[in-house]
MARMI-522224 format. One record per residue (C-alpha): residue in one letter; x negated, y negated, z negated; residue number from 1. Coordinates in steps of 0.2 Angstrom, whole numbers, plus 2048, in hexadecimal, padded with zeros to 3 digits. Each point is the difference from the previous one (the first is absolute). Last residue first. Layout:
<sites>
residuo A, xx X, yy Y, zz Z, num NUM;
...
</sites>
This chain:
<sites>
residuo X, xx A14, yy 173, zz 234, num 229;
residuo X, xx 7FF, yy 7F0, zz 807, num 228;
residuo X, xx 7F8, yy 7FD, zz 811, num 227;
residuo X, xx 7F3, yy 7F2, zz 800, num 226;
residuo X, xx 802, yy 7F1, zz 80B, num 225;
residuo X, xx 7F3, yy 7FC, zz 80D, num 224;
residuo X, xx 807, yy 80C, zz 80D, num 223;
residuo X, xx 810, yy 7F5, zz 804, num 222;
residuo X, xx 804, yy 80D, zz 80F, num 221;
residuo X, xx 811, yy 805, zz 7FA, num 220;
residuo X, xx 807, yy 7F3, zz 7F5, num 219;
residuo X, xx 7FD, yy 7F3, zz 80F, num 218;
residuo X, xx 80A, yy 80D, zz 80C, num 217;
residuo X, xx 80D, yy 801, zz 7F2, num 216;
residuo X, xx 802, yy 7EE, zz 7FE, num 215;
residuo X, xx 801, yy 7FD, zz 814, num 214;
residuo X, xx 80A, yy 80C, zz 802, num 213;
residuo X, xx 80D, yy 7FA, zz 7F3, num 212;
residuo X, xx 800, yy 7EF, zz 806, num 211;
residuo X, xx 802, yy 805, zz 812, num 210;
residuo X, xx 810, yy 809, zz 7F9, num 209;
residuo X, xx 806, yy 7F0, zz 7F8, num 208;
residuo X, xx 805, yy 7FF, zz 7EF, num 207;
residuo X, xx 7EF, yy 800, zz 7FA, num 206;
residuo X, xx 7FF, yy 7EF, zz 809, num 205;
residuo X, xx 80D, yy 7FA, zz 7F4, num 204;
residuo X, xx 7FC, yy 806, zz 7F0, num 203;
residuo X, xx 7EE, yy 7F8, zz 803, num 202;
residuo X, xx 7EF, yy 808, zz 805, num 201;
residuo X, xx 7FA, yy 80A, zz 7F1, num 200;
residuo X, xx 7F0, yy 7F8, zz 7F7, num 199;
residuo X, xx 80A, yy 7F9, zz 7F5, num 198;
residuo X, xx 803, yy 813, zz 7FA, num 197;
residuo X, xx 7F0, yy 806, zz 800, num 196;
residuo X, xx 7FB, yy 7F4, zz 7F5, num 195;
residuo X, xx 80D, yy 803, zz 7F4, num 194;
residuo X, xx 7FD, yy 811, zz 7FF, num 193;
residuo X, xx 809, yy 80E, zz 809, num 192;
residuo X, xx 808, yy 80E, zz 7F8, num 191;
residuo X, xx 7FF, yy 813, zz 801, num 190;
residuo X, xx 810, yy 80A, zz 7FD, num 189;
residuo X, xx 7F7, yy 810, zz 801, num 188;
residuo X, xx 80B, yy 805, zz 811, num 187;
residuo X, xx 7FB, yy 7ED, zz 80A, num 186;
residuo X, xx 7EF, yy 803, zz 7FB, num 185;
residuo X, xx 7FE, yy 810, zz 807, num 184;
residuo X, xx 80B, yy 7F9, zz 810, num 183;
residuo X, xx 7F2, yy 7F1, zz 801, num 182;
residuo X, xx 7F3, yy 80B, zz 7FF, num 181;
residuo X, xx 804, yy 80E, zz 80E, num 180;
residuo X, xx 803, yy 7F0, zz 80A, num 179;
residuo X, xx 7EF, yy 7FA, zz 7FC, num 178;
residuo X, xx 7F9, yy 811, zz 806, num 177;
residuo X, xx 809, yy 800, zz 810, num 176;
residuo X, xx 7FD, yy 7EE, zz 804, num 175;
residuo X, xx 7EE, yy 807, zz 7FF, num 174;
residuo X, xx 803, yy 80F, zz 80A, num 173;
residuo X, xx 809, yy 7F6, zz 80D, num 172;
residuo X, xx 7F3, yy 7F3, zz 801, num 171;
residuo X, xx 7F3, yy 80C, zz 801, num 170;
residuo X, xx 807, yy 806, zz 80E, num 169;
residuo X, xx 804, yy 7F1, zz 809, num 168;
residuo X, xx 7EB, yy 7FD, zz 7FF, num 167;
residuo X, xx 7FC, yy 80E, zz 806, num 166;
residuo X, xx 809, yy 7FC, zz 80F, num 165;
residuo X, xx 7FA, yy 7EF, zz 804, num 164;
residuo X, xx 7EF, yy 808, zz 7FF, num 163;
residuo X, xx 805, yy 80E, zz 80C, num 162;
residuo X, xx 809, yy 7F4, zz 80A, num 161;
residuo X, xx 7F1, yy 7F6, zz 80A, num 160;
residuo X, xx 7F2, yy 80C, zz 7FF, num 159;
residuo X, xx 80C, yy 80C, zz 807, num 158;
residuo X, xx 807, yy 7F6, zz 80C, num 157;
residuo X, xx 7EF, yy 7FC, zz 806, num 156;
residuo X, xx 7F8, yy 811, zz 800, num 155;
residuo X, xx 810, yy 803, zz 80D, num 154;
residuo X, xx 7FE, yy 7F1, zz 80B, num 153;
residuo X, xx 7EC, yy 805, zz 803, num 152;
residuo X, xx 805, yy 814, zz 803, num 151;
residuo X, xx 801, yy 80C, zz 7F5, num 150;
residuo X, xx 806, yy 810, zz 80E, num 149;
residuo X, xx 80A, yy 80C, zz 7F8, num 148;
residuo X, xx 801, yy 80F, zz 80E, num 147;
residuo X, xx 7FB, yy 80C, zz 7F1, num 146;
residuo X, xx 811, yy 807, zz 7FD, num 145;
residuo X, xx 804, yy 802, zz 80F, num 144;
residuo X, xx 7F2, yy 80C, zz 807, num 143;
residuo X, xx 7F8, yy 7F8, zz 80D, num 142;
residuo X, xx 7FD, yy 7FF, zz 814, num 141;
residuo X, xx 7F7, yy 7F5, zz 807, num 140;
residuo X, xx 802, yy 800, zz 815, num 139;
residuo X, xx 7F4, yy 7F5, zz 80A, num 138;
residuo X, xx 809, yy 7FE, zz 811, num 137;
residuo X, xx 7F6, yy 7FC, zz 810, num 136;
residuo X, xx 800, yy 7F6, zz 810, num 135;
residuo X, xx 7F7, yy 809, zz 80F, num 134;
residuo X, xx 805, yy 7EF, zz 80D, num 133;
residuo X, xx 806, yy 807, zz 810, num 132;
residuo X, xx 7FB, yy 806, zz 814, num 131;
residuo X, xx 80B, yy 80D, zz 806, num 130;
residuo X, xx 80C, yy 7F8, zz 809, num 129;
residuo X, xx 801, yy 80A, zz 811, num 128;
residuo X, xx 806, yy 80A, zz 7F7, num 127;
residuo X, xx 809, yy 7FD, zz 7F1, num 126;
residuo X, xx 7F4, yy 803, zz 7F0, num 125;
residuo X, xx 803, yy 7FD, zz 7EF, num 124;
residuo X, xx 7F3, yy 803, zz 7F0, num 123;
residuo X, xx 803, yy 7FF, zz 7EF, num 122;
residuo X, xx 7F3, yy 804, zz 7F4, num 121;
residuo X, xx 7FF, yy 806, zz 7ED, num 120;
residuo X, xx 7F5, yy 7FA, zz 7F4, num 119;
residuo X, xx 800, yy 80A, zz 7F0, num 118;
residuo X, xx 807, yy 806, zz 7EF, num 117;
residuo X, xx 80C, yy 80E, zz 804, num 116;
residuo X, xx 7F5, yy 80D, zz 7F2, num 115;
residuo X, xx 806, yy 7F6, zz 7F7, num 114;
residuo X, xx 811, yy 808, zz 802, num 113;
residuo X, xx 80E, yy 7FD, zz 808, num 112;
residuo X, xx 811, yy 80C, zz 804, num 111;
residuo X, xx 806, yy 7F4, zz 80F, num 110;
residuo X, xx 7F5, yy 7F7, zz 80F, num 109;
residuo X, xx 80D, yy 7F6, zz 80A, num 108;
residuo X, xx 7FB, yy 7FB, zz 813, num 107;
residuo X, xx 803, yy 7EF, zz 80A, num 106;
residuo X, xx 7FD, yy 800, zz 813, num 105;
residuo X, xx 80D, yy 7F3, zz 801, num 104;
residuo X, xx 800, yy 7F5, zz 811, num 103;
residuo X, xx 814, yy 800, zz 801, num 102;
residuo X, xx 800, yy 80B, zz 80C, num 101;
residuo X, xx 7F3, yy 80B, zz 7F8, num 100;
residuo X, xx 809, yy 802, zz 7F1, num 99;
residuo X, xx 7F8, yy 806, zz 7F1, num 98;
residuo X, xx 805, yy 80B, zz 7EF, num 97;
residuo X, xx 7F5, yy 80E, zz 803, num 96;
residuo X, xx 7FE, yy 808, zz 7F3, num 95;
residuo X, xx 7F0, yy 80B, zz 7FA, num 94;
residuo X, xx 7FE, yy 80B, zz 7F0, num 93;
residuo X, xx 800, yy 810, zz 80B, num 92;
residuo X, xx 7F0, yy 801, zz 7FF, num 91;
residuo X, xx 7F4, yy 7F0, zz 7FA, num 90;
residuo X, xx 7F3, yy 80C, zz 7F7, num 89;
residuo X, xx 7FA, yy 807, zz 810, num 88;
residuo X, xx 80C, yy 80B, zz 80A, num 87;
residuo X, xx 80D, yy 7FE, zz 80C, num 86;
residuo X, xx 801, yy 7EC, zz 801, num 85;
residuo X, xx 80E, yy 7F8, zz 807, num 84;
residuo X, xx 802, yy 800, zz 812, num 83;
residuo X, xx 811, yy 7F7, zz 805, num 82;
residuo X, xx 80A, yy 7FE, zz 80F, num 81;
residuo X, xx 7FF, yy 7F7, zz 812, num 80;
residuo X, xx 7EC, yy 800, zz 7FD, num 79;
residuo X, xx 7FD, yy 7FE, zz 7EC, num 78;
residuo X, xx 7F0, yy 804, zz 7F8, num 77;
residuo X, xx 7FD, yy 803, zz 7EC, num 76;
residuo X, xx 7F4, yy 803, zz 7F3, num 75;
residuo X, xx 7EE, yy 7FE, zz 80D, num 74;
residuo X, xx 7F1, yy 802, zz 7F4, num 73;
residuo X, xx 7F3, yy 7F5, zz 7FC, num 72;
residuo X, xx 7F0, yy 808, zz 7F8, num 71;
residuo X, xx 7F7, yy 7F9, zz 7F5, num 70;
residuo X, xx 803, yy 7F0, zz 7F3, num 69;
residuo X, xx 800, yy 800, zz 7ED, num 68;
residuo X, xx 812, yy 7F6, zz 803, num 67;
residuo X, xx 808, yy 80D, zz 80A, num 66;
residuo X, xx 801, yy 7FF, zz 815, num 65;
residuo X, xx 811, yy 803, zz 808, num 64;
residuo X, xx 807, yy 7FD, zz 810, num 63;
residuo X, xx 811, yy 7FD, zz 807, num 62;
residuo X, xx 802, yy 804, zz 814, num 61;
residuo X, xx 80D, yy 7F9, zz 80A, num 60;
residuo X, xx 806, yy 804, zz 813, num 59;
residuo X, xx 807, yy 7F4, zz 80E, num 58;
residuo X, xx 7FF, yy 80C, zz 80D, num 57;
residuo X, xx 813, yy 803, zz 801, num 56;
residuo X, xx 800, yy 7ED, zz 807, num 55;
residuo X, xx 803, yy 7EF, zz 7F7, num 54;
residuo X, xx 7FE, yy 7F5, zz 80C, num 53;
residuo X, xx 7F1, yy 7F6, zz 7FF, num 52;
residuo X, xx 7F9, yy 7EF, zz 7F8, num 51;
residuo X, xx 801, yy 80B, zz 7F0, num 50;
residuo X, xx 805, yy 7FA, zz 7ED, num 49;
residuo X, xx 7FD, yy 80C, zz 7F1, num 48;
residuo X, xx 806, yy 800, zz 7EF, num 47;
residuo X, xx 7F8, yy 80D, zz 7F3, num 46;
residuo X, xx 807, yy 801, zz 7EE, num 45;
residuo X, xx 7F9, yy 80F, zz 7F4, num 44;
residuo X, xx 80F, yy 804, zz 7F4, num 43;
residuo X, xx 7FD, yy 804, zz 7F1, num 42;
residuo X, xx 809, yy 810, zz 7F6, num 41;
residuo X, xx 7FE, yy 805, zz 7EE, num 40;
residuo X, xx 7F8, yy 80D, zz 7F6, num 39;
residuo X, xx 7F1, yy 7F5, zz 7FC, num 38;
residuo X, xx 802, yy 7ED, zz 802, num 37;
residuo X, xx 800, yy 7F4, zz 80E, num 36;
residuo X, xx 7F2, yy 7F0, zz 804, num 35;
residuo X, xx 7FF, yy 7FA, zz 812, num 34;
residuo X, xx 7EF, yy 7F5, zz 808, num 33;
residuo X, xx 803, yy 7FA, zz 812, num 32;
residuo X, xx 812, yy 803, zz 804, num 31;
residuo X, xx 800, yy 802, zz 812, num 30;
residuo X, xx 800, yy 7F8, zz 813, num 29;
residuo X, xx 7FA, yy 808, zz 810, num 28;
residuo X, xx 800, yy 7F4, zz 812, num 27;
residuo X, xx 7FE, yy 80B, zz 80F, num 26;
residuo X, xx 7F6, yy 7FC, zz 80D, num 25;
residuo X, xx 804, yy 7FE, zz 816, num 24;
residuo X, xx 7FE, yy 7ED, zz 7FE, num 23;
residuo X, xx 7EE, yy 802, zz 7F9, num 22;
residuo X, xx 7FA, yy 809, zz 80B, num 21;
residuo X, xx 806, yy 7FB, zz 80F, num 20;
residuo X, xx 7F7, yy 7EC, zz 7F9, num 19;
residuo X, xx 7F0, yy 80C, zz 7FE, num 18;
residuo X, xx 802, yy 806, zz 811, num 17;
residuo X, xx 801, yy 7EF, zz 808, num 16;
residuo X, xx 7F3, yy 7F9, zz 7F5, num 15;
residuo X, xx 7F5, yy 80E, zz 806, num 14;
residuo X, xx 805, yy 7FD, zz 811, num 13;
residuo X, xx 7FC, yy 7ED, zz 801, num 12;
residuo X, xx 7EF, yy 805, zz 7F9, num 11;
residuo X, xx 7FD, yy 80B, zz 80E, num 10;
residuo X, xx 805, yy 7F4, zz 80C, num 9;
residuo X, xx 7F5, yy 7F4, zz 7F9, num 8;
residuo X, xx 7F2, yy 80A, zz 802, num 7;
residuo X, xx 802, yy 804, zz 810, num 6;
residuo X, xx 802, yy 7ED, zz 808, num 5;
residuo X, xx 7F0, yy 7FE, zz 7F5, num 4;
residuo X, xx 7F6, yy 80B, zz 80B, num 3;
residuo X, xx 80A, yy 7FD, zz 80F, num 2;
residuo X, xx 7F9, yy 7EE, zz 7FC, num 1;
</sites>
């Protein structure tokens, strides 16, 4: 009985200290996956969210790792004021643009590269909450002019207007053609026959402006009649 007595207590203290520990943690939040382009500035966001009073302990630390993996190095710390990085490739290209009481532990990369391509790590601690998520930040960076993505909606639109437009175009080139005819023929004092005057519409629908279209558009992509010379 003492036996088991023991071992219950023990058990009843872990759960204790586990349920301490995970009160006294930190809660870390940021942009999973961001894409930016080469020259320009991102901004890494970081939100933060501690069961403690914020303190002059609270302190931030931003890591980087690159793509191909390696090493990890620390790029910037903050404790009261701001670390950024004094050597390494990220020098004097960090900003802090946070706010600690507003649970901001944001920081702005400018002047990038690809070279900047990476996962970078945000990571809080407020003694005594210490304990927290690693949550991390995929950065993609791009030149500009290349961040076209042909994505699903995109291949559609295209297979959907590029006929359409084609199509407009050859239109308009044939209407110019006819046009180009009908002004030839209007200058050489040409004539229509018989036929091709009852097939006219009547005086009285040429008289209208809908009329007028109408015959002209007819005129225009009538491809089975043979252009006079």
């Amino acid at each position: 009985m003492r036996g088991w007595a023991a071992g219950g207590l023990l058990r009843l203290g872990l759960l204790l200290l586990y349920g301490v520990s995970n009160v006294l943690s930190l809660e870390i939040k940021v942009d999973p996956e961001i894409q930016a382009f080469v020259d320009e500035q991102v901004t890494l966001k970081c939100s933060f969210r501690s069961f403690s009073p914020i303190t002059q302990k609270l302190t931030v630390d931003w890591t980087y790792q690159p793509l191909t993996g390696g090493h990890m190095e620390t790029i910037f710390h903050y404790q009261s004021v701001a670390y950024p990085a004094a050597v390494g490739t990220f020098r004097d290209r960090i900003l802090w643009v946070g706010n600690i009481a507003k649970g901001d532990a944001s920081i702005a990369i400018r002047n990038l590269t690809m070279n900047d391509n990476g996962t970078f790590t945000c990571a809080v601690k407020n003694p005594p909450d210490v304990h927290h998520n690693i949550p991390q930040t995929k950065l993609t960076v791009t030149h500009r002019g290349f961040s076209f993505q042909l994505t699903s909606a995109v291949l559609l639109s295209i297979l959907v207007f590029l006929p359409s437009a084609i199509v407009v175009i050859l239109l308009l080139v044939r209407m110019g053609r006819k046009f180009g005819v009908l002004k030839h023929r209007k200058k050489s004092g040409y004539k229509k026959s018989s036929i091709e005057v009852s097939d006219e519409p009547e005086r009285t629908e040429q008289g209208t402006c809908l009329g007028r279209m109408g015959t002209w558009c007819l005129q225009c992509v009538d491809t089975d009649e043979e252009e006079p010379y």
